[in-house]
CHARMM-style PDB file with segment names, atoms N, HN, CA, C and O in Angstrom:
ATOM      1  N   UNK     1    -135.522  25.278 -28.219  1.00  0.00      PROA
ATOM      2  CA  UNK     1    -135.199  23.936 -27.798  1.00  0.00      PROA
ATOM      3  C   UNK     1    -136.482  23.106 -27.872  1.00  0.00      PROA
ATOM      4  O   UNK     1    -137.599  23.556 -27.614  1.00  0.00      PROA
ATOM      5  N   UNK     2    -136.240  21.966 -28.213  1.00  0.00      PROA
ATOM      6  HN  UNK     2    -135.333  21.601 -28.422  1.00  0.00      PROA
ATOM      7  CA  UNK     2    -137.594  21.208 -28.599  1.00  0.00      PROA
ATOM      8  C   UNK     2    -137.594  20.139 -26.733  1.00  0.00      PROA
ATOM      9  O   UNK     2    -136.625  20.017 -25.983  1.00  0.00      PROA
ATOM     10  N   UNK     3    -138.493  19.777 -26.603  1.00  0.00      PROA
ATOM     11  HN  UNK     3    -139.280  19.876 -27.212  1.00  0.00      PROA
ATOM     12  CA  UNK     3    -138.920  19.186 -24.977  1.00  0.00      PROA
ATOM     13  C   UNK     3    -139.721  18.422 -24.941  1.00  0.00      PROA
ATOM     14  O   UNK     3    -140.738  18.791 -25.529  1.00  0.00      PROA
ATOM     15  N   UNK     4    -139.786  17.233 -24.406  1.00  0.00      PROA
ATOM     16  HN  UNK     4    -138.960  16.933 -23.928  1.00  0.00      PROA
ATOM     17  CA  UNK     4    -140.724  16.610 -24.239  1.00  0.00      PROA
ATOM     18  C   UNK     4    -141.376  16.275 -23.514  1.00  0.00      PROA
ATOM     19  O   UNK     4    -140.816  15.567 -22.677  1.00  0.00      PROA
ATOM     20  N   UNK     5    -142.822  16.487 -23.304  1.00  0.00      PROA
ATOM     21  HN  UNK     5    -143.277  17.062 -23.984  1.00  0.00      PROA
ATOM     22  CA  UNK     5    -143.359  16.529 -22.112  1.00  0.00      PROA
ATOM     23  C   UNK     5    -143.698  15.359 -21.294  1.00  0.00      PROA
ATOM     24  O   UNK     5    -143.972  14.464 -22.094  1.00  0.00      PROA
ATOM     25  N   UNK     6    -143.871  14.710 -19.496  1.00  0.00      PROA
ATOM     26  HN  UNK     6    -143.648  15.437 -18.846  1.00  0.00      PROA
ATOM     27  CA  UNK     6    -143.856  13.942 -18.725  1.00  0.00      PROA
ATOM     28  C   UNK     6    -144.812  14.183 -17.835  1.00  0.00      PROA
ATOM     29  O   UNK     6    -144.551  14.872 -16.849  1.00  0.00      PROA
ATOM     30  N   UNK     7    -146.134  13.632 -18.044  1.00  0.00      PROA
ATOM     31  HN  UNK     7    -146.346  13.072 -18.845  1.00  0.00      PROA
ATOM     32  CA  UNK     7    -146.814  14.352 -16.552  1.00  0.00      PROA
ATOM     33  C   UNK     7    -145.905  13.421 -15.022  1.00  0.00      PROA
ATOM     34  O   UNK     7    -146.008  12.197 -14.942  1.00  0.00      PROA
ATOM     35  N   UNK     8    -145.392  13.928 -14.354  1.00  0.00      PROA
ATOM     36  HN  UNK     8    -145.308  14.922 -14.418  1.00  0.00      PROA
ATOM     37  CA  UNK     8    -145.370  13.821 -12.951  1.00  0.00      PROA
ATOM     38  C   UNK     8    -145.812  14.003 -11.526  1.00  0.00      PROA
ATOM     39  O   UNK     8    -145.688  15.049 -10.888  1.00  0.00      PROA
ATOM     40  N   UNK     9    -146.354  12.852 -11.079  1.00  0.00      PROA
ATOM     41  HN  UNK     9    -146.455  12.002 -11.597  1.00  0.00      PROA
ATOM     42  CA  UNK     9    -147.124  13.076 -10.225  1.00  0.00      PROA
ATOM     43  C   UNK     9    -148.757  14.289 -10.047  1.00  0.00      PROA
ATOM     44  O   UNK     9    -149.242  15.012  -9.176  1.00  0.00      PROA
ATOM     45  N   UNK    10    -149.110  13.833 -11.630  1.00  0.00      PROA
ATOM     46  HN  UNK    10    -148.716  13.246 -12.338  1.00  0.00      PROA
ATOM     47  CA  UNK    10    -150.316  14.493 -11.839  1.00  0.00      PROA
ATOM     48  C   UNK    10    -149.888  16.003 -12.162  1.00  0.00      PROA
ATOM     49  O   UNK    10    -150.800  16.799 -11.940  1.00  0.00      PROA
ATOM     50  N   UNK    11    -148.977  16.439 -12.528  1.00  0.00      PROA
ATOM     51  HN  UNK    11    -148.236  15.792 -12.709  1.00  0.00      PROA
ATOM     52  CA  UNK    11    -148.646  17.669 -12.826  1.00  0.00      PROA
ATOM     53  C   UNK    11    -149.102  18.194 -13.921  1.00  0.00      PROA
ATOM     54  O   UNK    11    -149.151  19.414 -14.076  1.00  0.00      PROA
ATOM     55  N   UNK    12    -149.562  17.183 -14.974  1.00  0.00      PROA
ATOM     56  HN  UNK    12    -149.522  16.192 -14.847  1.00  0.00      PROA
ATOM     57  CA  UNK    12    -150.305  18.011 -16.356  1.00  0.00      PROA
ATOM     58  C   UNK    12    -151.374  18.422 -16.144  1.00  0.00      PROA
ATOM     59  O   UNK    12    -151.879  19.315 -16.823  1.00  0.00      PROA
ATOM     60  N   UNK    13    -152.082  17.723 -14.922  1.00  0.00      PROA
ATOM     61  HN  UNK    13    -151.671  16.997 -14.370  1.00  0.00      PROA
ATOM     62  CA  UNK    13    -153.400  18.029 -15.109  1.00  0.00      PROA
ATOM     63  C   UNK    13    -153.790  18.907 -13.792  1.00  0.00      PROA
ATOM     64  O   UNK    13    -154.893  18.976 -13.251  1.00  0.00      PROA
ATOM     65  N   UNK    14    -152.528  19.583 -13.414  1.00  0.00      PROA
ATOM     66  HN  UNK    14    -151.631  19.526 -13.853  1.00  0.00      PROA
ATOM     67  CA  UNK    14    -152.629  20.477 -12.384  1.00  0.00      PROA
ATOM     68  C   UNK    14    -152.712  21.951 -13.338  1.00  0.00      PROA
ATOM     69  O   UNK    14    -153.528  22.872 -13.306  1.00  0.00      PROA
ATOM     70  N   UNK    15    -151.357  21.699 -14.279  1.00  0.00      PROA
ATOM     71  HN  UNK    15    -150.694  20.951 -14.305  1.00  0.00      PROA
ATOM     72  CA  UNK    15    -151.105  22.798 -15.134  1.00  0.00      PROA
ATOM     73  C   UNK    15    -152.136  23.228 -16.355  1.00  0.00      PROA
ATOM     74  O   UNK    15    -152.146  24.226 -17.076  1.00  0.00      PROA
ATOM     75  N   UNK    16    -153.058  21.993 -16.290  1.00  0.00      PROA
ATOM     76  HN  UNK    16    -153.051  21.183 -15.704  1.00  0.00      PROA
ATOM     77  CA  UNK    16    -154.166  22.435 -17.607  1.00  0.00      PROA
ATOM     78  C   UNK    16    -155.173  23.162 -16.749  1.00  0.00      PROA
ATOM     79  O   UNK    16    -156.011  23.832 -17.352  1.00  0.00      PROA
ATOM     80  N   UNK    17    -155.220  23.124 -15.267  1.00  0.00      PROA
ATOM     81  HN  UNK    17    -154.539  22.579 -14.778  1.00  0.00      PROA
ATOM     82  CA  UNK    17    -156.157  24.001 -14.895  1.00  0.00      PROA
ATOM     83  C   UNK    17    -155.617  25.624 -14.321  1.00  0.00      PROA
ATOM     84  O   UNK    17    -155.893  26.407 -13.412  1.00  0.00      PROA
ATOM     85  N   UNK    18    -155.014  25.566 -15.074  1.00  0.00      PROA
ATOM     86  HN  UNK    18    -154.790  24.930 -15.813  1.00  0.00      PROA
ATOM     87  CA  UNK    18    -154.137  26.664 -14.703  1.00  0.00      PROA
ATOM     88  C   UNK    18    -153.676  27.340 -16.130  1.00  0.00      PROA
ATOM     89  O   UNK    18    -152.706  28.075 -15.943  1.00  0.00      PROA
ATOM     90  N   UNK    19    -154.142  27.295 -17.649  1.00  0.00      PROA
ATOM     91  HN  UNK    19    -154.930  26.699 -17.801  1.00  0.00      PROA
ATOM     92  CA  UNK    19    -153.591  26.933 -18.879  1.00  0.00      PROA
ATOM     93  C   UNK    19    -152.811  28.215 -19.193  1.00  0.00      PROA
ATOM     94  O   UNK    19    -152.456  28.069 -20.363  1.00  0.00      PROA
ATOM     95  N   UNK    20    -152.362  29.397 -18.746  1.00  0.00      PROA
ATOM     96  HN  UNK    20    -152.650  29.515 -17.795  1.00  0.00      PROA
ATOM     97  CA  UNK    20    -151.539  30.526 -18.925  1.00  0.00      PROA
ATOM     98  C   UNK    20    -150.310  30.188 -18.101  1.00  0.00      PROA
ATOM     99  O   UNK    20    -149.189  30.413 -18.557  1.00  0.00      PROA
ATOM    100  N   UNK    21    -150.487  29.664 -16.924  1.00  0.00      PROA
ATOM    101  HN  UNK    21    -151.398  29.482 -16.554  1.00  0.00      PROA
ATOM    102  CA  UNK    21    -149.091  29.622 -16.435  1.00  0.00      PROA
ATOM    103  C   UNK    21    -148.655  28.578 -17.099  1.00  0.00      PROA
ATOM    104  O   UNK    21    -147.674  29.025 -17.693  1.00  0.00      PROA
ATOM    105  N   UNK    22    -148.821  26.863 -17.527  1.00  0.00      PROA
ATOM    106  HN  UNK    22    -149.618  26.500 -17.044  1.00  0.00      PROA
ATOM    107  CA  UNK    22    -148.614  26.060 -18.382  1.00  0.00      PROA
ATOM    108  C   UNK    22    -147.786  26.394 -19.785  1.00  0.00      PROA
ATOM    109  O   UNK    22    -146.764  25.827 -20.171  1.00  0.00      PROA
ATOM    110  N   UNK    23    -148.560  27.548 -20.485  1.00  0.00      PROA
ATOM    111  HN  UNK    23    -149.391  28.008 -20.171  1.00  0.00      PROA
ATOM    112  CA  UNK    23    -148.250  28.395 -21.654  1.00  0.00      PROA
ATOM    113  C   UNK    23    -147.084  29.141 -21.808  1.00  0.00      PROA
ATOM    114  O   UNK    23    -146.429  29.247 -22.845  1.00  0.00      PROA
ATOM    115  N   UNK    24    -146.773  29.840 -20.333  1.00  0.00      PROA
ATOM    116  HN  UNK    24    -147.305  29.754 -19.491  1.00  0.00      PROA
ATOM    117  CA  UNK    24    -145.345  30.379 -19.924  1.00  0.00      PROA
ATOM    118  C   UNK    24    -144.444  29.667 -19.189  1.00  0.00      PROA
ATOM    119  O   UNK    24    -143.454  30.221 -18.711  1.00  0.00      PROA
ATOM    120  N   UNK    25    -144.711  28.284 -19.015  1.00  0.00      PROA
ATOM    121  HN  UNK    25    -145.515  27.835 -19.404  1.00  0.00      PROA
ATOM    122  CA  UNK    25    -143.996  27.774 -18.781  1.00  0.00      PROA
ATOM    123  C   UNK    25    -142.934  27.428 -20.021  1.00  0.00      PROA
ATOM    124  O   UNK    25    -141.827  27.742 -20.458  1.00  0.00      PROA
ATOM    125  N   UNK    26    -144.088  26.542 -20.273  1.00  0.00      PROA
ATOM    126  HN  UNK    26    -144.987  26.287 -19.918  1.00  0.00      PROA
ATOM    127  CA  UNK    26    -143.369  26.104 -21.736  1.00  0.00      PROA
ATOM    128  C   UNK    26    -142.968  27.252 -23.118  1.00  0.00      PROA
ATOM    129  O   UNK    26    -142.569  26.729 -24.159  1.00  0.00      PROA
ATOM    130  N   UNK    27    -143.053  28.266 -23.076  1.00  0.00      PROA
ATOM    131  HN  UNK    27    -143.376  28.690 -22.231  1.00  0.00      PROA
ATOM    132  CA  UNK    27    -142.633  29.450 -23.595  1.00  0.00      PROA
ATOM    133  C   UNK    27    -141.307  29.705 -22.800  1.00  0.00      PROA
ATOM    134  O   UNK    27    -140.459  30.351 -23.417  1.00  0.00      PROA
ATOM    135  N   UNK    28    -141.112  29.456 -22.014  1.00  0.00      PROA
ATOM    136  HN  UNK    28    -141.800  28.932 -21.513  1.00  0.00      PROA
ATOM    137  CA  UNK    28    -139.404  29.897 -21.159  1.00  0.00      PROA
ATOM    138  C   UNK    28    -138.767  28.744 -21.832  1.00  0.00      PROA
ATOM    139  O   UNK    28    -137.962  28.914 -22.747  1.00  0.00      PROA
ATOM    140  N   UNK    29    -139.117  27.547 -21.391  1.00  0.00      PROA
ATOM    141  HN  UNK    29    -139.772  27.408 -20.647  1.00  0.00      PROA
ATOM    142  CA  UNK    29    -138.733  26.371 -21.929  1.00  0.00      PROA
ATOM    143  C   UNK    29    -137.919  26.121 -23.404  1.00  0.00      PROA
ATOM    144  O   UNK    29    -136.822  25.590 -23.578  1.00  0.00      PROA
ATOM    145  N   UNK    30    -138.944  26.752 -24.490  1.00  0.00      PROA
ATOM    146  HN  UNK    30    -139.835  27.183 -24.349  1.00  0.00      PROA
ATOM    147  CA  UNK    30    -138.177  26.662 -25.584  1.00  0.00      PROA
ATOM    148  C   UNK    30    -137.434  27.930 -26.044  1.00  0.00      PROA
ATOM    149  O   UNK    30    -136.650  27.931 -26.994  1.00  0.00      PROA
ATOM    150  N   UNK    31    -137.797  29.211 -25.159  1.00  0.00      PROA
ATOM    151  HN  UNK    31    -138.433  29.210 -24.387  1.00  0.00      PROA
ATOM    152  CA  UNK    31    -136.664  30.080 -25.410  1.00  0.00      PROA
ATOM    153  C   UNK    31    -135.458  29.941 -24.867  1.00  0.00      PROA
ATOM    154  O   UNK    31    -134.857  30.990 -24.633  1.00  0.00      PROA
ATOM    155  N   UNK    32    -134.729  28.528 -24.496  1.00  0.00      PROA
ATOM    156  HN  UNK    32    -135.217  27.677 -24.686  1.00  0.00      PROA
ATOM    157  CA  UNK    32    -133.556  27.875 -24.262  1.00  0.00      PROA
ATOM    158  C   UNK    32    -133.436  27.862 -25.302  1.00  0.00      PROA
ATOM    159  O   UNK    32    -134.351  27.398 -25.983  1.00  0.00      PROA
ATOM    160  N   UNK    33    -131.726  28.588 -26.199  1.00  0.00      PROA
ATOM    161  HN  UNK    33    -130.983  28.965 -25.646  1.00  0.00      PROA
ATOM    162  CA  UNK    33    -131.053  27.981 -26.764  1.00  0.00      PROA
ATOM    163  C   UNK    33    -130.176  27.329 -26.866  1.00  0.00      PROA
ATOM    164  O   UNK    33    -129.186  27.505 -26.157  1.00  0.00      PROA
ATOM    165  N   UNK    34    -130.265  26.072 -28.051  1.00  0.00      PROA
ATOM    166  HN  UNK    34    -131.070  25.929 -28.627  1.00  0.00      PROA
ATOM    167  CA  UNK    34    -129.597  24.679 -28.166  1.00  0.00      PROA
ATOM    168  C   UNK    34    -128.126  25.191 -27.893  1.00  0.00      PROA
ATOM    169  O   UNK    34    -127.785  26.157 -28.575  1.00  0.00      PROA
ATOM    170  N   UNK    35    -127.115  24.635 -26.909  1.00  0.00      PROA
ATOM    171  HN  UNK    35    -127.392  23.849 -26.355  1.00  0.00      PROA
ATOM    172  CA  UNK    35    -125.663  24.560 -27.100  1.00  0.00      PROA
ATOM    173  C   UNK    35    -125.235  23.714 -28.092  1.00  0.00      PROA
ATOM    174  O   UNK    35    -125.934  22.764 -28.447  1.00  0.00      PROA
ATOM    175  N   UNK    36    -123.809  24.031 -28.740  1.00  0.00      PROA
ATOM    176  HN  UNK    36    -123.242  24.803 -28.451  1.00  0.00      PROA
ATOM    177  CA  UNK    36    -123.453  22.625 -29.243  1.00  0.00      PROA
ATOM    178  C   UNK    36    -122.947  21.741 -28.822  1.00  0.00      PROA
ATOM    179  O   UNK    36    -122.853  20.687 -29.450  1.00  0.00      PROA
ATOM    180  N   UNK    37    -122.288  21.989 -27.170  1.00  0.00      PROA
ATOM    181  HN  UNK    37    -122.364  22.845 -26.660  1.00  0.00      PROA
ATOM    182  CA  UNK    37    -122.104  21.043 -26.225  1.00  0.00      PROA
ATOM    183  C   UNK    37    -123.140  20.454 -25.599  1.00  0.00      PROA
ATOM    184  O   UNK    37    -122.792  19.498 -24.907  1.00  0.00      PROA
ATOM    185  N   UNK    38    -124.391  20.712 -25.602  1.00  0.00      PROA
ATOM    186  HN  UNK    38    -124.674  21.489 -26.164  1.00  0.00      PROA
ATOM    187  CA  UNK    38    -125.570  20.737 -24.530  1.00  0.00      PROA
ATOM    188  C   UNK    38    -124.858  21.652 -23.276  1.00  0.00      PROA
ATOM    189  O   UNK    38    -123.867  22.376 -23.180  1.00  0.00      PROA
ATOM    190  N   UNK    39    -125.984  21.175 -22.346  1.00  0.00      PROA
ATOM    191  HN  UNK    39    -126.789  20.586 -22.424  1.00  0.00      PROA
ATOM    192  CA  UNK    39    -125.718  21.633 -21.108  1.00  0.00      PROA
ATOM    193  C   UNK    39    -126.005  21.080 -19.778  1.00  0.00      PROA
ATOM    194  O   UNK    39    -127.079  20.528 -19.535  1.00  0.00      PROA
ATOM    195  N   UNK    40    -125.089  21.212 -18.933  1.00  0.00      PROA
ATOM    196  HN  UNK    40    -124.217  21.660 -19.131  1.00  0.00      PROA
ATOM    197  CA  UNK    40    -125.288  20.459 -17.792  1.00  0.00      PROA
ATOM    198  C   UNK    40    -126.515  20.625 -17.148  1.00  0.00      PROA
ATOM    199  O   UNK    40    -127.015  21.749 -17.203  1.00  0.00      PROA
ATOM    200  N   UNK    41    -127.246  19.528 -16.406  1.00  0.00      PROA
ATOM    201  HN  UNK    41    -126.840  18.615 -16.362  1.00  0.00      PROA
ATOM    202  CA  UNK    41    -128.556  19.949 -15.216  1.00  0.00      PROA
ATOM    203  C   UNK    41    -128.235  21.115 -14.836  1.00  0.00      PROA
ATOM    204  O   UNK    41    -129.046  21.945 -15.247  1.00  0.00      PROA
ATOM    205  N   UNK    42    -126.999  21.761 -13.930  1.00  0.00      PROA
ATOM    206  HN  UNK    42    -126.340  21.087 -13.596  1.00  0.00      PROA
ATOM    207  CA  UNK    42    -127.551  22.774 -13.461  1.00  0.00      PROA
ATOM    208  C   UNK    42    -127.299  24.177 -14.233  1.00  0.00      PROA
ATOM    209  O   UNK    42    -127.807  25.238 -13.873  1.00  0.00      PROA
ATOM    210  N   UNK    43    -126.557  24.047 -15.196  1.00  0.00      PROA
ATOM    211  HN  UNK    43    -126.144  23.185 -15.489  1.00  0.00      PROA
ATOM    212  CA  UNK    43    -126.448  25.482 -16.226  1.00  0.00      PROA
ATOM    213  C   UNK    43    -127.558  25.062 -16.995  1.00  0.00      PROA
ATOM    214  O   UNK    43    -127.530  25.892 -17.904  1.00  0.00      PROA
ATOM    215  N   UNK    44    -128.902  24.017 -17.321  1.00  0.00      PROA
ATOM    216  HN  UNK    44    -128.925  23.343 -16.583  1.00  0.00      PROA
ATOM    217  CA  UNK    44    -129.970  24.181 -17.866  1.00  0.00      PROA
ATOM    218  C   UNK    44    -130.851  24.949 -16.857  1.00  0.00      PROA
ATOM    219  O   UNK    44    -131.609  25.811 -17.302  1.00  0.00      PROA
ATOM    220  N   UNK    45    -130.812  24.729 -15.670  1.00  0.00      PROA
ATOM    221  HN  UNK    45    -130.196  24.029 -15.308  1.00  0.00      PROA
ATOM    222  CA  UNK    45    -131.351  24.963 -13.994  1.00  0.00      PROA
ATOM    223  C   UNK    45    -131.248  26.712 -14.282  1.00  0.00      PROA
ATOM    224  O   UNK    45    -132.233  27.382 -14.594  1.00  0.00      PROA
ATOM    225  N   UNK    46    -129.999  27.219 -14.125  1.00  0.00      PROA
ATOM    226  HN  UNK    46    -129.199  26.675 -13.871  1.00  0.00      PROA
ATOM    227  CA  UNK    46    -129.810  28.215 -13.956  1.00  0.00      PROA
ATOM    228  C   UNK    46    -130.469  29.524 -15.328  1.00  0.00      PROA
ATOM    229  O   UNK    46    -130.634  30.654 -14.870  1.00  0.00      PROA
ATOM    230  N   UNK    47    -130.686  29.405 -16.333  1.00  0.00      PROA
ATOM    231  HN  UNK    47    -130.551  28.486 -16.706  1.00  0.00      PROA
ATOM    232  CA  UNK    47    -130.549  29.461 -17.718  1.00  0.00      PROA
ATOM    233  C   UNK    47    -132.141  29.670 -17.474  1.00  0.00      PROA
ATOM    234  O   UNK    47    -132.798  30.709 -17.532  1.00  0.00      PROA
ATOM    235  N   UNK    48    -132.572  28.245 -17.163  1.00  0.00      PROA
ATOM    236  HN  UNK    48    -132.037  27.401 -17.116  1.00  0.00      PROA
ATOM    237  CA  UNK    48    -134.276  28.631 -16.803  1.00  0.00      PROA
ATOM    238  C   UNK    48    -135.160  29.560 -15.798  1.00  0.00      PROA
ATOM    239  O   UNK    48    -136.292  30.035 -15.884  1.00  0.00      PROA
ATOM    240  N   UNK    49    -134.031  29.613 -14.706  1.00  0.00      PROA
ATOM    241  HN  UNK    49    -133.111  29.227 -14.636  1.00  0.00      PROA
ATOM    242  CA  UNK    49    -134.015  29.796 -13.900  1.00  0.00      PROA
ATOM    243  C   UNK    49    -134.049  31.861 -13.517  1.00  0.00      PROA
ATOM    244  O   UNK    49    -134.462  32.576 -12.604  1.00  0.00      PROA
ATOM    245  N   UNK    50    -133.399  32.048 -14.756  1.00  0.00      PROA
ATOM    246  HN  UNK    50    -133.063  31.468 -15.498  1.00  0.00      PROA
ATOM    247  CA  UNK    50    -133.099  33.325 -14.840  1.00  0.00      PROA
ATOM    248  C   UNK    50    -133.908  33.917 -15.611  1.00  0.00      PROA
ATOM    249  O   UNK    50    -134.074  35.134 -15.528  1.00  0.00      PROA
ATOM    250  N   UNK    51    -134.692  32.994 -16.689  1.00  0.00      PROA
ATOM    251  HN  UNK    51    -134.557  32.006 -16.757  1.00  0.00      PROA
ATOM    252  CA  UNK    51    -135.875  33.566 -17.859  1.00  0.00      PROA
ATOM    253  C   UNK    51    -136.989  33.442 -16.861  1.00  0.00      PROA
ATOM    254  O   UNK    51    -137.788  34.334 -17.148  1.00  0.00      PROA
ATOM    255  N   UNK    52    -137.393  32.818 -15.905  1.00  0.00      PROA
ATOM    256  HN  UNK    52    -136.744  32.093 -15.671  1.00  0.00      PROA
ATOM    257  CA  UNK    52    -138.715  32.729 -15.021  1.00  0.00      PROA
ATOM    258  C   UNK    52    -138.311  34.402 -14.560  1.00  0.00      PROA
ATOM    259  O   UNK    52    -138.915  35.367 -15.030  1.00  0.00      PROA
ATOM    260  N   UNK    53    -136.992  34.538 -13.392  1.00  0.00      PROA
ATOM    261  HN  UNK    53    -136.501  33.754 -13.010  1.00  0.00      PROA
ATOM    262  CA  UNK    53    -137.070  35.839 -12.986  1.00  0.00      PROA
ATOM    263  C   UNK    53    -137.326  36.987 -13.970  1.00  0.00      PROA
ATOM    264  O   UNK    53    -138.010  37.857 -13.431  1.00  0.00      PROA
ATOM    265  N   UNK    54    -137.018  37.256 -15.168  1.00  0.00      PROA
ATOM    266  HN  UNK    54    -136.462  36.549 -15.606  1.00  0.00      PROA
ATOM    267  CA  UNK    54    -137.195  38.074 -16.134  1.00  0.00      PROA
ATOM    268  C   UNK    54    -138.773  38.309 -16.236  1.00  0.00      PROA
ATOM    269  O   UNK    54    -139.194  39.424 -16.545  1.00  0.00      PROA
ATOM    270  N   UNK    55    -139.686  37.190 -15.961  1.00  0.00      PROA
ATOM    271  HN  UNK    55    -139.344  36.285 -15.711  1.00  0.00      PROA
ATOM    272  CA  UNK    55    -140.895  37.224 -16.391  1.00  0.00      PROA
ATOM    273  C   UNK    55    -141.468  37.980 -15.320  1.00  0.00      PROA
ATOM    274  O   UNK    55    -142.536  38.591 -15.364  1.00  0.00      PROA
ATOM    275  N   UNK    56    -140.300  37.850 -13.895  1.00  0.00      PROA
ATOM    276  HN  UNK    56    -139.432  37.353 -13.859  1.00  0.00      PROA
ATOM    277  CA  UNK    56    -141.459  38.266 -13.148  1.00  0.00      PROA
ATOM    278  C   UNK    56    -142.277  37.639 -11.896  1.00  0.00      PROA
ATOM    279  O   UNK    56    -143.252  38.023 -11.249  1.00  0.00      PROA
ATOM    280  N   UNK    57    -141.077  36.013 -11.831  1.00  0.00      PROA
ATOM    281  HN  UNK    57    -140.285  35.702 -12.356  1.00  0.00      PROA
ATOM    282  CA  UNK    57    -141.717  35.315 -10.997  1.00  0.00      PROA
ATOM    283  C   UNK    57    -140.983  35.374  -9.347  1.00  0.00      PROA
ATOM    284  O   UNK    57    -140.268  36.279  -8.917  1.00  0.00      PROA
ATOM    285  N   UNK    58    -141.268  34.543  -8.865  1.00  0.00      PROA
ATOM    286  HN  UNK    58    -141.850  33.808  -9.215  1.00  0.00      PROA
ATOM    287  CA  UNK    58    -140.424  34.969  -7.435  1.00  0.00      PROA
ATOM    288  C   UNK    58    -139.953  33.853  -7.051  1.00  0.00      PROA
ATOM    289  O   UNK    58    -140.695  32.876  -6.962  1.00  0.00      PROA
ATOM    290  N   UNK    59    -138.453  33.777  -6.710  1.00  0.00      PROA
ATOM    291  HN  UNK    59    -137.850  34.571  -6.783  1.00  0.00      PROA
ATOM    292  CA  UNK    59    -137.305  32.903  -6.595  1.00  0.00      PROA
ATOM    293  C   UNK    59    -137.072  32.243  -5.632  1.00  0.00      PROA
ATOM    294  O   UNK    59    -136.346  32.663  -4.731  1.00  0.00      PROA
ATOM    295  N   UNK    60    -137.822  30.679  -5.607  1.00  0.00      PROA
ATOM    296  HN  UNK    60    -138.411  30.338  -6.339  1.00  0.00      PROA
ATOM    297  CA  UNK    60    -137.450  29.889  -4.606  1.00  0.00      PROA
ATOM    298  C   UNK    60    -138.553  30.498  -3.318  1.00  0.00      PROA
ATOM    299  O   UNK    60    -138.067  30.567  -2.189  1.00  0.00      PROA
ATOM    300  N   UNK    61    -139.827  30.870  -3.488  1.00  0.00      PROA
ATOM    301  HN  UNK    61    -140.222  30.813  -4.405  1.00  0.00      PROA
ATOM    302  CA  UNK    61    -140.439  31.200  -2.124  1.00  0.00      PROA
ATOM    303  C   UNK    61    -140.519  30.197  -1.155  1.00  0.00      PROA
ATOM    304  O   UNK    61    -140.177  29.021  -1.279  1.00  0.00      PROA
ATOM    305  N   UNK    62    -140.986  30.743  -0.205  1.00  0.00      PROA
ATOM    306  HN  UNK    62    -141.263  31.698  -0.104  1.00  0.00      PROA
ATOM    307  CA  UNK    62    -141.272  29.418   0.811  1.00  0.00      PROA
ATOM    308  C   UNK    62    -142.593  28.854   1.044  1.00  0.00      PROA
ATOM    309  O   UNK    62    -143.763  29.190   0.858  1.00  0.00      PROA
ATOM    310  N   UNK    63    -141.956  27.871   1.523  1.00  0.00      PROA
ATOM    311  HN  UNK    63    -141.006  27.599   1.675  1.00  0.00      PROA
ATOM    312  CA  UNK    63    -143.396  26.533   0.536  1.00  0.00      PROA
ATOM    313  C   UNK    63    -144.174  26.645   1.631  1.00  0.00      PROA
ATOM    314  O   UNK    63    -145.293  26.394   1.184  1.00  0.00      PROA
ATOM    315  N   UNK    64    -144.337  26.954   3.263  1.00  0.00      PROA
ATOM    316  HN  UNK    64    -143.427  27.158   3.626  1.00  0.00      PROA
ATOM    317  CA  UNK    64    -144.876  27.291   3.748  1.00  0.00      PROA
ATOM    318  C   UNK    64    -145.093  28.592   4.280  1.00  0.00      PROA
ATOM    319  O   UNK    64    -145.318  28.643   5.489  1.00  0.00      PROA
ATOM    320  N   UNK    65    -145.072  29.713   3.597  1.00  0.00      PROA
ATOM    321  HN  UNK    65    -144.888  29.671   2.615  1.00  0.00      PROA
ATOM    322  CA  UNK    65    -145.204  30.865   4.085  1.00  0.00      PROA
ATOM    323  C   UNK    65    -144.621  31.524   5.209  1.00  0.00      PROA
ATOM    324  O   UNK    65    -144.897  32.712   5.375  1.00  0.00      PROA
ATOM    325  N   UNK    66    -144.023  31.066   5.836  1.00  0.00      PROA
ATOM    326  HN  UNK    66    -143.799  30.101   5.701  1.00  0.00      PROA
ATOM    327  CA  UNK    66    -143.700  31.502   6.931  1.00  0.00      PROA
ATOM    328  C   UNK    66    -141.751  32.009   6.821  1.00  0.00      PROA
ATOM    329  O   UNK    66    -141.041  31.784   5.842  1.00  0.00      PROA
ATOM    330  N   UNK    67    -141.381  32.583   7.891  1.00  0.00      PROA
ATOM    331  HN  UNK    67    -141.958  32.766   8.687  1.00  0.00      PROA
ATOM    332  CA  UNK    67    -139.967  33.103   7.592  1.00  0.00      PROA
ATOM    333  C   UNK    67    -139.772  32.425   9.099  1.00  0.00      PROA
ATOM    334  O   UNK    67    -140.663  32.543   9.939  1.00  0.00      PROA
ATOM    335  N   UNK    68    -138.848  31.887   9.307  1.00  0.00      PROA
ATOM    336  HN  UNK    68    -138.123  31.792   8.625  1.00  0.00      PROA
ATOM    337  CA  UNK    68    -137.686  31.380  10.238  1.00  0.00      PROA
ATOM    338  C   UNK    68    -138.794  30.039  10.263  1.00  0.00      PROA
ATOM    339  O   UNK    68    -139.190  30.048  11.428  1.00  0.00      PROA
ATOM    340  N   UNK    69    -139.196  29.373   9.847  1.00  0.00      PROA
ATOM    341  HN  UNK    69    -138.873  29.365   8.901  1.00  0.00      PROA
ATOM    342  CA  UNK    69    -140.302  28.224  10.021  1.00  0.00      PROA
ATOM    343  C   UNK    69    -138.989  27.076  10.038  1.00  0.00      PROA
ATOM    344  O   UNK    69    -138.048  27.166   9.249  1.00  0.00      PROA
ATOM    345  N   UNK    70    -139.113  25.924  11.146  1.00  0.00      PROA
ATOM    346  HN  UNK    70    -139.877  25.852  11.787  1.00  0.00      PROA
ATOM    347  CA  UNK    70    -137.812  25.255  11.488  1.00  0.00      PROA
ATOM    348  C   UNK    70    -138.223  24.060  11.856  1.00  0.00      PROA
ATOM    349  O   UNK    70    -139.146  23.932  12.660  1.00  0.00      PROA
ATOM    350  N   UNK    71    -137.371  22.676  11.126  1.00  0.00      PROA
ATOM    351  HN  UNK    71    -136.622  22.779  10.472  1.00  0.00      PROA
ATOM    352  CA  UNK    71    -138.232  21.589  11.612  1.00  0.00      PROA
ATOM    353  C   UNK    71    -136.766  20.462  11.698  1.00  0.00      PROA
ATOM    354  OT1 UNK    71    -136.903  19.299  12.079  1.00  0.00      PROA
TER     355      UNK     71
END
């Protein structure tokens, strides 16, 4: 799948200091293949979502470390 890239909220230049995870990012990215329907946000969501776990990454952690953390 071809993509085009957007820095957001300084995100390119978070990911260039970081340039391997950047690299596998965008390596999951285009190992999306094209539908001929396309695909909805969240079956693109899910699709990506499932090549990150394959790699190895960890699903949805918590953004503050903590377990029962309640606000």
């Amino acid at each position: 799948m071809r993509f085009k890239t957007y820095s957001y909220r300084f995100a390119e230049q978070v990911l260039n200091s970081k340039l391997s995870i950047r690299k596998e990012i965008e390596e999951i990215i285009s190992s999306v293949k094209a539908s001929p329907n396309g695909y909805s946000r969240p079956e693109l969501n899910e699709i990506i979502r499932k090549e990150i776990l394959k790699r190895g990454w960890e699903d949805q952690p918590s953004v503050f470390g903590e377990i029962g953390l309640k606000f």
